[in-house]
Chimera marker file (.cmm) of the C-alpha trace (Angstrom):
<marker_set name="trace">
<marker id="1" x="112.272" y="191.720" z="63.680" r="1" g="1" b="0" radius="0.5"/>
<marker id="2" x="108.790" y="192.215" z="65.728" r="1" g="1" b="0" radius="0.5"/>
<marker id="3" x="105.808" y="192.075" z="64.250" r="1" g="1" b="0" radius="0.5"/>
<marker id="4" x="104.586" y="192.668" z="60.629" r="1" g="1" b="0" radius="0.5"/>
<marker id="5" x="101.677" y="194.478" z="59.523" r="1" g="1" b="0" radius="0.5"/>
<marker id="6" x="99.254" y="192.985" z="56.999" r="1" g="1" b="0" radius="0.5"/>
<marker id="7" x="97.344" y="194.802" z="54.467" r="1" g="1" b="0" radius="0.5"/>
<marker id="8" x="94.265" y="195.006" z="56.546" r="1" g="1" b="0" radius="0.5"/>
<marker id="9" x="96.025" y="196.349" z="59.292" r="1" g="1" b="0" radius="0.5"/>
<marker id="10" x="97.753" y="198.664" z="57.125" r="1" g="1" b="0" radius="0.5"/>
<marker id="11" x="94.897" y="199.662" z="55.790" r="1" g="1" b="0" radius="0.5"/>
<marker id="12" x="93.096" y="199.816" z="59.331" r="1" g="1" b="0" radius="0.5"/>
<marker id="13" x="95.800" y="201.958" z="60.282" r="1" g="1" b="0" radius="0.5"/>
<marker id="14" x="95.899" y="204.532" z="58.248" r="1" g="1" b="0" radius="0.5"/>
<marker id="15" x="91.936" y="204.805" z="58.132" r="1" g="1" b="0" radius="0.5"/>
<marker id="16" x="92.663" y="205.451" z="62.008" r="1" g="1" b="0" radius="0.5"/>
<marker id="17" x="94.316" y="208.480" z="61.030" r="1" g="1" b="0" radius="0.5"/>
<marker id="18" x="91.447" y="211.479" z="61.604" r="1" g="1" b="0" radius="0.5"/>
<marker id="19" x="90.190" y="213.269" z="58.472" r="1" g="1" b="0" radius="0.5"/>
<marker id="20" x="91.698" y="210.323" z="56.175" r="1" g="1" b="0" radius="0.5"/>
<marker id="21" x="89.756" y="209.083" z="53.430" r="1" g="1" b="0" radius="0.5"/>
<marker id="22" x="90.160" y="206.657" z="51.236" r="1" g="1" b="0" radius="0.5"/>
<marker id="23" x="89.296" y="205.919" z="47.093" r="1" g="1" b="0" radius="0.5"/>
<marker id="24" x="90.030" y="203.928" z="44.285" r="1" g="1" b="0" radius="0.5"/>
<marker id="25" x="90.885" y="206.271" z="41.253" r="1" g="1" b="0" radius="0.5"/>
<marker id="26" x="93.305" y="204.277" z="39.703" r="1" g="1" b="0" radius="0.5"/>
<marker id="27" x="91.501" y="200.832" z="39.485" r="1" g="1" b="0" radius="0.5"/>
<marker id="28" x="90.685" y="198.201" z="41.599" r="1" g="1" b="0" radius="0.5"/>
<marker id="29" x="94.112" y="197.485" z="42.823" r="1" g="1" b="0" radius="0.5"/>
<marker id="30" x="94.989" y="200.153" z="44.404" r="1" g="1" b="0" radius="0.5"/>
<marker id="31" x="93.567" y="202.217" z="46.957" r="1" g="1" b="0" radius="0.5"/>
<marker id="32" x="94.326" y="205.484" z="47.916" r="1" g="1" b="0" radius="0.5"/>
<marker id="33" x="94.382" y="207.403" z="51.292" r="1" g="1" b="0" radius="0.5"/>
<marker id="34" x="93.712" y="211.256" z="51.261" r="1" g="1" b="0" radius="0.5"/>
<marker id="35" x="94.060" y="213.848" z="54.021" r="1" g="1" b="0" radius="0.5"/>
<marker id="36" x="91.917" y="216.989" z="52.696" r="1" g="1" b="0" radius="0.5"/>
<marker id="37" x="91.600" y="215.368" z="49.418" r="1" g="1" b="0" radius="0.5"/>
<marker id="38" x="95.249" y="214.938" z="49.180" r="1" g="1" b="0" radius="0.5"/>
<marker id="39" x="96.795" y="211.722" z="48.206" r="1" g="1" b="0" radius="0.5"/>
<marker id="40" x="100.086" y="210.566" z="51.309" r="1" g="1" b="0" radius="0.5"/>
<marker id="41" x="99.774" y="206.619" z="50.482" r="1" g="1" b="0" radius="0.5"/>
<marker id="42" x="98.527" y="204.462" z="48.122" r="1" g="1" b="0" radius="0.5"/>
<marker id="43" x="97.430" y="200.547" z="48.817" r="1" g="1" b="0" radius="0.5"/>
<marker id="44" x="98.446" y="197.652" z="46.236" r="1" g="1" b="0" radius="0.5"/>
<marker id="45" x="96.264" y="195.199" z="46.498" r="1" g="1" b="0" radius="0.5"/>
<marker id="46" x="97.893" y="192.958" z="44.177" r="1" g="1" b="0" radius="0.5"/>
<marker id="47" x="97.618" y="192.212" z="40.527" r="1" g="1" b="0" radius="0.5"/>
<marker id="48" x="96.417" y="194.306" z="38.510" r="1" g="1" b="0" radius="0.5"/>
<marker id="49" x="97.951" y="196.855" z="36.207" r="1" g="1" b="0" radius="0.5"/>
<marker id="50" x="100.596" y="197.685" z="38.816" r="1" g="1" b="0" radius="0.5"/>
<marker id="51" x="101.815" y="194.299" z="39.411" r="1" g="1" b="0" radius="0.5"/>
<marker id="52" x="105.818" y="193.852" z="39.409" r="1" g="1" b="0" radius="0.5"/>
<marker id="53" x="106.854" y="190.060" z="38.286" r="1" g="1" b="0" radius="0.5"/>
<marker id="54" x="106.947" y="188.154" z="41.792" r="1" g="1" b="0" radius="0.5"/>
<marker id="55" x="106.087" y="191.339" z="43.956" r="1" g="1" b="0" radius="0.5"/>
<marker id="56" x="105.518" y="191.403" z="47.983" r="1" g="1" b="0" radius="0.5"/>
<marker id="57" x="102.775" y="193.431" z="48.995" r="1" g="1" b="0" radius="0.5"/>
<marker id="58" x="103.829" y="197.037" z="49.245" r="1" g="1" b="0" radius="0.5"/>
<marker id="59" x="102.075" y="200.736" z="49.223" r="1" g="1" b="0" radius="0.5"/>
<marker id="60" x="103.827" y="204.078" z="48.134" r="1" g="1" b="0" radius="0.5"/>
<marker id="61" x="104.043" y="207.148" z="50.462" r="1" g="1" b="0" radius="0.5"/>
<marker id="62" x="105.013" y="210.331" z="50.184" r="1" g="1" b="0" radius="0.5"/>
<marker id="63" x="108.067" y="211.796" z="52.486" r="1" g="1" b="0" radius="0.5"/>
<marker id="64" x="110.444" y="214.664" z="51.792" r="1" g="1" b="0" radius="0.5"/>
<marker id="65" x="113.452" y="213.845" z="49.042" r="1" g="1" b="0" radius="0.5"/>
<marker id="66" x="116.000" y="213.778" z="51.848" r="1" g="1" b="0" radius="0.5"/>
<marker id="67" x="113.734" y="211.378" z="54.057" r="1" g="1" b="0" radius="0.5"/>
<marker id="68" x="113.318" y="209.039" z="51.004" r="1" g="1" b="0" radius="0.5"/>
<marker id="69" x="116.951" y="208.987" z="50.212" r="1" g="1" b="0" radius="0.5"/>
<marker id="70" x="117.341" y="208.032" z="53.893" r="1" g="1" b="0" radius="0.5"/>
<marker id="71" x="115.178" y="205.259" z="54.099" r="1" g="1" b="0" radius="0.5"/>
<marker id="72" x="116.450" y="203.650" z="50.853" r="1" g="1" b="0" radius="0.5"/>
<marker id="73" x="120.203" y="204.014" z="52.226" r="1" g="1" b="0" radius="0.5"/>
<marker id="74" x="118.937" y="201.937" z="55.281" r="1" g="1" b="0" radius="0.5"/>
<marker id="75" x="116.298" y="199.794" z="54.050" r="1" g="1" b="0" radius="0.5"/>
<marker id="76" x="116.271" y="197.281" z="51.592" r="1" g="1" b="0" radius="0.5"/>
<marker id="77" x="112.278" y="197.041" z="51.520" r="1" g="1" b="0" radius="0.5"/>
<marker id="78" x="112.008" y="200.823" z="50.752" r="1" g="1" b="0" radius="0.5"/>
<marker id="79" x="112.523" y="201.553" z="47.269" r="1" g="1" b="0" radius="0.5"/>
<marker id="80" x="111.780" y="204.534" z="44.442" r="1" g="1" b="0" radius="0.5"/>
<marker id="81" x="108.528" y="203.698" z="43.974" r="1" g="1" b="0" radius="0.5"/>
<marker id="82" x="107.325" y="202.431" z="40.931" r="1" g="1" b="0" radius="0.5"/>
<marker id="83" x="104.171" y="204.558" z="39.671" r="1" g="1" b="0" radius="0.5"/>
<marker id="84" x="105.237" y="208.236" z="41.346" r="1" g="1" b="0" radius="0.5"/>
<marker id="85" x="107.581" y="210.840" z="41.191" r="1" g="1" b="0" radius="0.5"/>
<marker id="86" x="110.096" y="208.969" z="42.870" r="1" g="1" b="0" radius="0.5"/>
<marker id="87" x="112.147" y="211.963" z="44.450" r="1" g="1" b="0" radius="0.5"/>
<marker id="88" x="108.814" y="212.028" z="46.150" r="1" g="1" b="0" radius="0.5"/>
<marker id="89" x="107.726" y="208.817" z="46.439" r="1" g="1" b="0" radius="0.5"/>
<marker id="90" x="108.900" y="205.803" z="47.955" r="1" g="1" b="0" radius="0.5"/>
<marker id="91" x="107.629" y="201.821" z="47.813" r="1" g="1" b="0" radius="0.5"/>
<marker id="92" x="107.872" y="199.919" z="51.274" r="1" g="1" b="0" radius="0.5"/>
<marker id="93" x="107.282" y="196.978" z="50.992" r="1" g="1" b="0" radius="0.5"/>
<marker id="94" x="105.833" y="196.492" z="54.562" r="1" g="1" b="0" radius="0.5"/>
<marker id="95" x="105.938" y="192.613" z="55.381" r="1" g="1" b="0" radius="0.5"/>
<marker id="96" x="109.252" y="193.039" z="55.423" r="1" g="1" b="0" radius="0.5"/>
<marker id="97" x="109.490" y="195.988" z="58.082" r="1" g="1" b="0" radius="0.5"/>
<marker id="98" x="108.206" y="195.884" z="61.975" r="1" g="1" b="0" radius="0.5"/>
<marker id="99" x="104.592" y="197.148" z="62.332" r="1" g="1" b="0" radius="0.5"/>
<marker id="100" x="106.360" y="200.350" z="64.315" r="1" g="1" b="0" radius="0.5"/>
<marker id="101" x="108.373" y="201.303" z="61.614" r="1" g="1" b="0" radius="0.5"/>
<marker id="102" x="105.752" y="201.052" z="58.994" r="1" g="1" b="0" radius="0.5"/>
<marker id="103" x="103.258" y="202.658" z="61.456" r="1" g="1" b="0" radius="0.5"/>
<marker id="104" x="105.438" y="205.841" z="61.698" r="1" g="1" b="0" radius="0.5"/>
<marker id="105" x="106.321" y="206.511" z="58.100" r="1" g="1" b="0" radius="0.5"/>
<marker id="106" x="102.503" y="206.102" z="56.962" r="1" g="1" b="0" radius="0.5"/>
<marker id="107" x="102.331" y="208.821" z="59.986" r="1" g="1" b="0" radius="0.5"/>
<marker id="108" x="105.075" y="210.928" z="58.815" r="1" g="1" b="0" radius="0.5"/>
<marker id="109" x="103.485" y="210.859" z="54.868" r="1" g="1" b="0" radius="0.5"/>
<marker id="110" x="100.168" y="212.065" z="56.515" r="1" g="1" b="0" radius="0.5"/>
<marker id="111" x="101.601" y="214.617" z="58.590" r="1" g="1" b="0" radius="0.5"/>
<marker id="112" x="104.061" y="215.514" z="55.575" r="1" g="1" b="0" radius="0.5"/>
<marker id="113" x="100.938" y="216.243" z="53.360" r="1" g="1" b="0" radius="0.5"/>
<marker id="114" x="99.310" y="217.526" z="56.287" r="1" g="1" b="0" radius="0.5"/>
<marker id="115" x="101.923" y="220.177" z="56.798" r="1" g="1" b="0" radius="0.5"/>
<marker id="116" x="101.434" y="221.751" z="52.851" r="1" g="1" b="0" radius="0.5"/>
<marker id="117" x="97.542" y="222.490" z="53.816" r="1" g="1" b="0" radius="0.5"/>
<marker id="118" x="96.263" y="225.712" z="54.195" r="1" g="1" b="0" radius="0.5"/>
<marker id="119" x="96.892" y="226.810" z="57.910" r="1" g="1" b="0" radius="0.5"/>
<marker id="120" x="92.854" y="227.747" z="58.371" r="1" g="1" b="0" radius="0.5"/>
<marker id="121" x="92.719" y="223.955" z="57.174" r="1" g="1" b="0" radius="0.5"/>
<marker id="122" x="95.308" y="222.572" z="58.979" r="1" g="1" b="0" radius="0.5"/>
<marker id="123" x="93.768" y="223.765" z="62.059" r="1" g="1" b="0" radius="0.5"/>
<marker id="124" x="91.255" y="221.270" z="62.150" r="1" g="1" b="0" radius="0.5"/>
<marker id="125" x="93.500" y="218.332" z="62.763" r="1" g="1" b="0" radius="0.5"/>
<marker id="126" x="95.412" y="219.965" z="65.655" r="1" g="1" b="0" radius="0.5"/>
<marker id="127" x="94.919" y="218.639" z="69.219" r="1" g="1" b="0" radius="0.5"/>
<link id1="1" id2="2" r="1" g="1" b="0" radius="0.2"/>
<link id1="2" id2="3" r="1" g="1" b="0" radius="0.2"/>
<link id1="3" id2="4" r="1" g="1" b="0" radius="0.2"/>
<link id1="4" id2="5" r="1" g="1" b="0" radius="0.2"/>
<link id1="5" id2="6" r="1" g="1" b="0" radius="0.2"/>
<link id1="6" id2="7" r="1" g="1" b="0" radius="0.2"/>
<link id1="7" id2="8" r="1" g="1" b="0" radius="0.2"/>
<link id1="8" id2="9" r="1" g="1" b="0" radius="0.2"/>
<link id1="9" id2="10" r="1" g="1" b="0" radius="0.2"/>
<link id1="10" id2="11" r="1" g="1" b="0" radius="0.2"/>
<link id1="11" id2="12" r="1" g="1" b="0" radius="0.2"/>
<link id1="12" id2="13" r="1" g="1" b="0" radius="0.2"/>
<link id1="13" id2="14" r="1" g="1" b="0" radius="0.2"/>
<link id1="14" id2="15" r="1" g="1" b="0" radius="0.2"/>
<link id1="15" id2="16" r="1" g="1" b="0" radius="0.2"/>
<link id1="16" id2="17" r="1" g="1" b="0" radius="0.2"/>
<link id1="17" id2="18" r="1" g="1" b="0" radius="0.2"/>
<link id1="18" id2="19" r="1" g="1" b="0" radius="0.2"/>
<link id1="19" id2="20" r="1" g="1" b="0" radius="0.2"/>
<link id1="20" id2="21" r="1" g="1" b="0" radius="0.2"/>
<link id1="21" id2="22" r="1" g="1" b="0" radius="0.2"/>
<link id1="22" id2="23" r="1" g="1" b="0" radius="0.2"/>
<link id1="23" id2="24" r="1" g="1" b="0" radius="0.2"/>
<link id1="24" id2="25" r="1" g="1" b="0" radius="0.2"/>
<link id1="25" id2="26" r="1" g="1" b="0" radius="0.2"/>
<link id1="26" id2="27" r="1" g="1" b="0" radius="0.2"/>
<link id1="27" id2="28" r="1" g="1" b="0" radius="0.2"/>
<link id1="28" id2="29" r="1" g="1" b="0" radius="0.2"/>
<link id1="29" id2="30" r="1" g="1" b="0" radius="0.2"/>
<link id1="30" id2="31" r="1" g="1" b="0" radius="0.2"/>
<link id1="31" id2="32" r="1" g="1" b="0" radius="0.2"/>
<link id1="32" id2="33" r="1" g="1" b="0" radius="0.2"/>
<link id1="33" id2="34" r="1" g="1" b="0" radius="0.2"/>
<link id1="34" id2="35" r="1" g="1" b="0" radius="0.2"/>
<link id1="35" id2="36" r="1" g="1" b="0" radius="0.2"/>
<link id1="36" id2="37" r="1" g="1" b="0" radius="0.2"/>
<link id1="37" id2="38" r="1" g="1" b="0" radius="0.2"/>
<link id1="38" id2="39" r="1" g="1" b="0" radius="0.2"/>
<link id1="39" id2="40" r="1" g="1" b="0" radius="0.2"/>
<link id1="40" id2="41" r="1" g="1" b="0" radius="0.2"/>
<link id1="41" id2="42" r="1" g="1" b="0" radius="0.2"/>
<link id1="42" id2="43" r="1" g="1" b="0" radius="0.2"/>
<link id1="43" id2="44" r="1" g="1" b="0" radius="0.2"/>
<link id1="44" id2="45" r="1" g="1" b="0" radius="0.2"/>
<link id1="45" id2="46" r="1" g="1" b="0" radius="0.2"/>
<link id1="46" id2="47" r="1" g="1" b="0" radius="0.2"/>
<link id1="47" id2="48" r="1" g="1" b="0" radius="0.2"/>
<link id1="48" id2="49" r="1" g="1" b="0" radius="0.2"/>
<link id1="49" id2="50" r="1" g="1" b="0" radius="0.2"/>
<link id1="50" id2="51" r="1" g="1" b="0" radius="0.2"/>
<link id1="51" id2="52" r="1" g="1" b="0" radius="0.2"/>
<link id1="52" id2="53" r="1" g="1" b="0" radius="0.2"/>
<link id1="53" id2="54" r="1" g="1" b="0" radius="0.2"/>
<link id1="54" id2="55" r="1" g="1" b="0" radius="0.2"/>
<link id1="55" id2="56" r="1" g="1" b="0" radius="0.2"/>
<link id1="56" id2="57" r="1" g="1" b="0" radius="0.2"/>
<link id1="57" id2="58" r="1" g="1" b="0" radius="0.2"/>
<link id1="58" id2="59" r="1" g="1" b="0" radius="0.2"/>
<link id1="59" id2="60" r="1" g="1" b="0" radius="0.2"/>
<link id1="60" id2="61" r="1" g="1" b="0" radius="0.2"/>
<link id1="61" id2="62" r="1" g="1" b="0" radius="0.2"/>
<link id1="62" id2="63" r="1" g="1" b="0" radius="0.2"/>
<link id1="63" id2="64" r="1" g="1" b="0" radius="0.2"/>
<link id1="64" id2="65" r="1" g="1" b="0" radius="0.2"/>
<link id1="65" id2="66" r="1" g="1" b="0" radius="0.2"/>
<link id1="66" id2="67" r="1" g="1" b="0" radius="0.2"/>
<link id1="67" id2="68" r="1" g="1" b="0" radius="0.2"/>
<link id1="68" id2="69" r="1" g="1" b="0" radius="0.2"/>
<link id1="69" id2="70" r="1" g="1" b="0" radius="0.2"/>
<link id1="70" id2="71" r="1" g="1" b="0" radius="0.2"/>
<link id1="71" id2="72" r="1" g="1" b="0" radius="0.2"/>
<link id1="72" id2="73" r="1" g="1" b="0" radius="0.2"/>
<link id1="73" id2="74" r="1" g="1" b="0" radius="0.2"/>
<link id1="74" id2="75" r="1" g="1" b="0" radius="0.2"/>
<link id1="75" id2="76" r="1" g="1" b="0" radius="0.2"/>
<link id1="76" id2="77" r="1" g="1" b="0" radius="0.2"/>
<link id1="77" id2="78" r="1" g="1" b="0" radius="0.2"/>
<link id1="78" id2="79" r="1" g="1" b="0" radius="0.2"/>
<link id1="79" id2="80" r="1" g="1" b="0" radius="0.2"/>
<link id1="80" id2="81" r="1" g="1" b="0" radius="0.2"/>
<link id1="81" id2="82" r="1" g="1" b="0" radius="0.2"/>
<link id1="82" id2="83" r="1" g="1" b="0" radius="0.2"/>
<link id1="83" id2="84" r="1" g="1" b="0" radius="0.2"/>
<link id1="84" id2="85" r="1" g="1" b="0" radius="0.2"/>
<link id1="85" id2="86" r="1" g="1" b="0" radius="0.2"/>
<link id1="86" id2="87" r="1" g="1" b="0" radius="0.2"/>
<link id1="87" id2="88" r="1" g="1" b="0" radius="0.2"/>
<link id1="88" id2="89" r="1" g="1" b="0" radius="0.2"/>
<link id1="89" id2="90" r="1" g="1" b="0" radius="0.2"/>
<link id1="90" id2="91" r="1" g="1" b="0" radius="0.2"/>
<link id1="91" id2="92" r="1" g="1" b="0" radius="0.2"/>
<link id1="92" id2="93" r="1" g="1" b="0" radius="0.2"/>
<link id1="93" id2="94" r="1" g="1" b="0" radius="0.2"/>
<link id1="94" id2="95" r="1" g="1" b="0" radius="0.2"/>
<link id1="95" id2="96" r="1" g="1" b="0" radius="0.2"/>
<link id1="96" id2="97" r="1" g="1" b="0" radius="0.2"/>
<link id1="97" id2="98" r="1" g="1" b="0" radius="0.2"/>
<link id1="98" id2="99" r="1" g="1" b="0" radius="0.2"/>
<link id1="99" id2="100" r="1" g="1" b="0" radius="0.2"/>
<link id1="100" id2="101" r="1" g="1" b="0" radius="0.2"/>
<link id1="101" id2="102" r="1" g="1" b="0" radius="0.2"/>
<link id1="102" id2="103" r="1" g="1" b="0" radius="0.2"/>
<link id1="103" id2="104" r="1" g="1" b="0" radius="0.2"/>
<link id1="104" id2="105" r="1" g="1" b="0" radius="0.2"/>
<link id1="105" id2="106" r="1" g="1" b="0" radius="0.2"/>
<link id1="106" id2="107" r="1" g="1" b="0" radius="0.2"/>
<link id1="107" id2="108" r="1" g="1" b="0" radius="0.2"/>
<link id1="108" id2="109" r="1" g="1" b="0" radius="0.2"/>
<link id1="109" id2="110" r="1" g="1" b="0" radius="0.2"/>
<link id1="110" id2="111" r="1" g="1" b="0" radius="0.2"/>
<link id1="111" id2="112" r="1" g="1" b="0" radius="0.2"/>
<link id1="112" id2="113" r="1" g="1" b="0" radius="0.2"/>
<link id1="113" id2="114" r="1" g="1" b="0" radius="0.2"/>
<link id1="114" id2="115" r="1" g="1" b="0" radius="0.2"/>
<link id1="115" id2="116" r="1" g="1" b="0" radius="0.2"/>
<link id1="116" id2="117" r="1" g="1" b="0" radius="0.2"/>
<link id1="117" id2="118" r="1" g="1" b="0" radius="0.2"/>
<link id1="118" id2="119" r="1" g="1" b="0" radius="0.2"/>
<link id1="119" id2="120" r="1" g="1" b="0" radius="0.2"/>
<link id1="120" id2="121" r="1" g="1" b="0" radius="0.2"/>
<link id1="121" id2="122" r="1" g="1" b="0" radius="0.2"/>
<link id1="122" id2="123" r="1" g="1" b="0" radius="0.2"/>
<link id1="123" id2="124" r="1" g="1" b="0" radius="0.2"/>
<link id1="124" id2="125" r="1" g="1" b="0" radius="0.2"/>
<link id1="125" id2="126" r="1" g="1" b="0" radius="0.2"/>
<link id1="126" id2="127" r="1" g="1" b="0" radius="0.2"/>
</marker_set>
């Protein structure tokens, strides 16, 4: 394995992503990241109401049903994730994935949810 990502530099990441926002509706624990106002990955930052007993640091994002099925086939730190629709939803928990691989799912989620926008919208974040 290469390098792993930590949550700063997940979190630096993602924010790198143009248009992306991020909040913290669901407590302090968590942050979310929004394209448009639209939620593609949410941040545990441990403890909390979402803790799992003995949990690595992980974040939910959202691919298609197929892709998730996929990735949980092949990788034992993806998993349904916890808090989400999890046909939807996946957890990675990303210390235990390369910083490439992790880079290009939390790109996939945001061009995922990017793809469902309004085309006039959309338009915005084309190059």
């Amino acid at each position: 394995m290469g390098i792993v990502m930590d949550i700063e530099q997940v979190r630096e990441y993602t924010l790198s992503l143009l248009g992306v926002t991020e909040d913290q509706p669901f407590g302090d624990d968590i942050i979310t990241f929004r394209i448009e106002g639209k939620i593609f990955l949410c941040l545990w930052l441990g403890g909390g109401e979402h803790d799992l007993k003995n949990s690595d640091p992980r974040f939910a994002l959202k691919l298609t049903p197929q892709r998730n099925e996929e990735l949980r086939e092949q990788y034992s730190a993806v998993t349904p994730a916890w808090h989400w629709n999890k046909k939807h939803w996946s957890d990675v928990y990303y210390e235990m994935l390369d910083d490439k691989l992790v880079q290009s799912w939390i790109k996939e989620s945001y061009n995922l949810v990017l793809s469902k926008l309004p085309k006039a919208v959309r338009g915005k974040y084309l190059l």
